[in-house]
Kinemage of the C-alpha trace (Angstrom):
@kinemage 1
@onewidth
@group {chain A} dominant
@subgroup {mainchain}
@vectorlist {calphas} color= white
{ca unk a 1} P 31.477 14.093 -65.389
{ca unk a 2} L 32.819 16.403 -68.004
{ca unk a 3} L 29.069 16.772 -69.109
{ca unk a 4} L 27.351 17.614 -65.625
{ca unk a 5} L 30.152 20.336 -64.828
{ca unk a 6} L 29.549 22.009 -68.545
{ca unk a 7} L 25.491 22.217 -67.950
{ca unk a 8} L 26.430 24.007 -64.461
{ca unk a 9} L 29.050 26.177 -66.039
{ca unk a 10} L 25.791 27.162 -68.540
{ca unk a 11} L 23.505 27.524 -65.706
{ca unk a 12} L 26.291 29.662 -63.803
{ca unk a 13} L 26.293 31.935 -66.915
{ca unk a 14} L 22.669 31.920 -67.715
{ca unk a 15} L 22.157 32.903 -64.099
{ca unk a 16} L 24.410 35.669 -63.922
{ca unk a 17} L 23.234 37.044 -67.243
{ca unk a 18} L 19.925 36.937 -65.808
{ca unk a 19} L 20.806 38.926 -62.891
{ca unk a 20} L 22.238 41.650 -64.861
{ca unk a 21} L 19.714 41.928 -67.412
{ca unk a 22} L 17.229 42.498 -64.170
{ca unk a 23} L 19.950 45.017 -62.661
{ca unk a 24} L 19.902 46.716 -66.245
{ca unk a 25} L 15.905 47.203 -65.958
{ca unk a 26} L 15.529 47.990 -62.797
{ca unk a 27} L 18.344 51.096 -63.603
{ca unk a 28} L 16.540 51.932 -67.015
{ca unk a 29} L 13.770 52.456 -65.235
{ca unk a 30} L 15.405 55.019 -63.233
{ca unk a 31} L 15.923 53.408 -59.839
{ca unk a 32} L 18.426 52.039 -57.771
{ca unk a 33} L 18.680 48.290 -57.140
{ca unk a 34} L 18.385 49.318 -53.688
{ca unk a 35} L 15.797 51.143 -53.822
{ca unk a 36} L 13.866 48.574 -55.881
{ca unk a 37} L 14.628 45.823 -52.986
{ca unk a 38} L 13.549 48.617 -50.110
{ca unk a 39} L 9.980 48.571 -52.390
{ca unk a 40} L 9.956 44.420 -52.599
{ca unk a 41} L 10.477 44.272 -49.009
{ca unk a 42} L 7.608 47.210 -48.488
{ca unk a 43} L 5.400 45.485 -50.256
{ca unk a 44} L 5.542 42.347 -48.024
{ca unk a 45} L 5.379 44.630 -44.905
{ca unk a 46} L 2.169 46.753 -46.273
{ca unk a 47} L -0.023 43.181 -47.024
{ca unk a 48} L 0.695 42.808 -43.172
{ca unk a 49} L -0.051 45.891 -42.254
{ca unk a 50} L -3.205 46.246 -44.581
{ca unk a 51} L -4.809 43.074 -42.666
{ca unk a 52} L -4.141 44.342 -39.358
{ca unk a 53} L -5.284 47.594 -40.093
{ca unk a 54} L -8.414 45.868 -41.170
{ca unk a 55} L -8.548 43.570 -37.786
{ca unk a 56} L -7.991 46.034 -35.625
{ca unk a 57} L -9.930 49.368 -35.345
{ca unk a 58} L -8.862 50.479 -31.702
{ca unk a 59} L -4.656 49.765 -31.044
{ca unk a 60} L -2.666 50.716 -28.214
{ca unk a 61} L -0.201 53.801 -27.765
{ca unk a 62} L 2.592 51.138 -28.878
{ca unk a 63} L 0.649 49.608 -31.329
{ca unk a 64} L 0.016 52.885 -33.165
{ca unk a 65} L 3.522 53.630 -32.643
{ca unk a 66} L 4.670 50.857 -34.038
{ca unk a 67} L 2.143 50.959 -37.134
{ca unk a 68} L 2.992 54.628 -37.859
{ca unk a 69} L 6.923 53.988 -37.898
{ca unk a 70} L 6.457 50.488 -40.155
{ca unk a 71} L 3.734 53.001 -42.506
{ca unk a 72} L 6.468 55.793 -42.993
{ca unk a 73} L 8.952 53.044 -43.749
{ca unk a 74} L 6.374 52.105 -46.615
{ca unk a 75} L 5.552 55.418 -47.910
{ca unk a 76} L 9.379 56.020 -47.939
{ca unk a 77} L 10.086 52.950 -50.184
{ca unk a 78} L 7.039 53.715 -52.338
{ca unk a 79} L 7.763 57.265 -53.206
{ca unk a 80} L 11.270 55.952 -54.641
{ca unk a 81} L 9.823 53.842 -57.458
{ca unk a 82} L 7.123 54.841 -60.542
{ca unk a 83} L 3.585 54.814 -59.838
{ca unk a 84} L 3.465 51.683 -62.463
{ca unk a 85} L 5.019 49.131 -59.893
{ca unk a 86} L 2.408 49.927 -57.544
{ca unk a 87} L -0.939 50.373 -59.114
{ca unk a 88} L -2.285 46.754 -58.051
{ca unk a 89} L -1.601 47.994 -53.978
{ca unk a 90} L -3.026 50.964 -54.608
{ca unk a 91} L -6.015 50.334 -52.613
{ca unk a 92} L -4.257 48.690 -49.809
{ca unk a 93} L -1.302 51.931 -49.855
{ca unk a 94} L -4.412 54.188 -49.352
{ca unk a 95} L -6.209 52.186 -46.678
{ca unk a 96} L -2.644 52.283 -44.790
{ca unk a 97} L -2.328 56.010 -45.248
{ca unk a 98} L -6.081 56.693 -43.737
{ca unk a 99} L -5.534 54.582 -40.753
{ca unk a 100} L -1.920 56.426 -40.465
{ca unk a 101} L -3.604 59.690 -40.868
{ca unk a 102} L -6.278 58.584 -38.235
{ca unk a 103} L -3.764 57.816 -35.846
{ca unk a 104} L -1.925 60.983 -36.019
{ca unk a 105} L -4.754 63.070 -35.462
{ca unk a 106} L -5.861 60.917 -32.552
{ca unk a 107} L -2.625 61.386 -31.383
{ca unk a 108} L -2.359 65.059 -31.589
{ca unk a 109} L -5.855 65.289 -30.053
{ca unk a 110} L -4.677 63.064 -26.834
{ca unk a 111} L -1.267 65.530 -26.243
């Protein structure tokens, strides 16, 4: 018993020292944790986004409002972190900002 509760009090610690070592990197690298987790989450949100921008080519006035407020939510998590984390999506960030700029304009055109 003594055994089993000294190789969770290791994990415990090895866990924890893991944790900070991330929280150490992510703030070395000049963000905040938060802002870092806002970008994770982001990232999730602009896969989904990238495919229905793909599926889709004509949306609804609540569709397009709905894309355009989840796209600013991405570009606003983006623009917090370097350029470095994101260089893989960069292709999918830019197909998300054309079919935001498309709306917008369609948009302005309709009003």
């Amino acid at each position: 018993m003594s055994e089993f509760f000294a190789i969770v009090c290791i994990l415990f610690l090895v866990i924890i020292f893991l944790t900070l070592l991330s929280v150490l990197q992510i703030k070395m690298a000049g963000m905040q944790v938060k802002d870092f987790w806002s970008f994770i989450k982001a990232n999730e949100t602009l896969d989904k986004l990238y495919a229905f921008s793909i599926k889709y080519d004509k949306l609804s006035p609540q569709q397009q409002v709905i894309f355009l407020s989840e796209a600013e939510k991405i570009f606003d998590a983006f623009s917090k972190v370097p350029d470095a984390l994101w260089e893989e999506e960069y292709t999918k960030y830019m197909e998300i900002l054309n079919k935001y700029k498309d709306i917008k304009i369609l948009r302005w055109e309709t009003k």
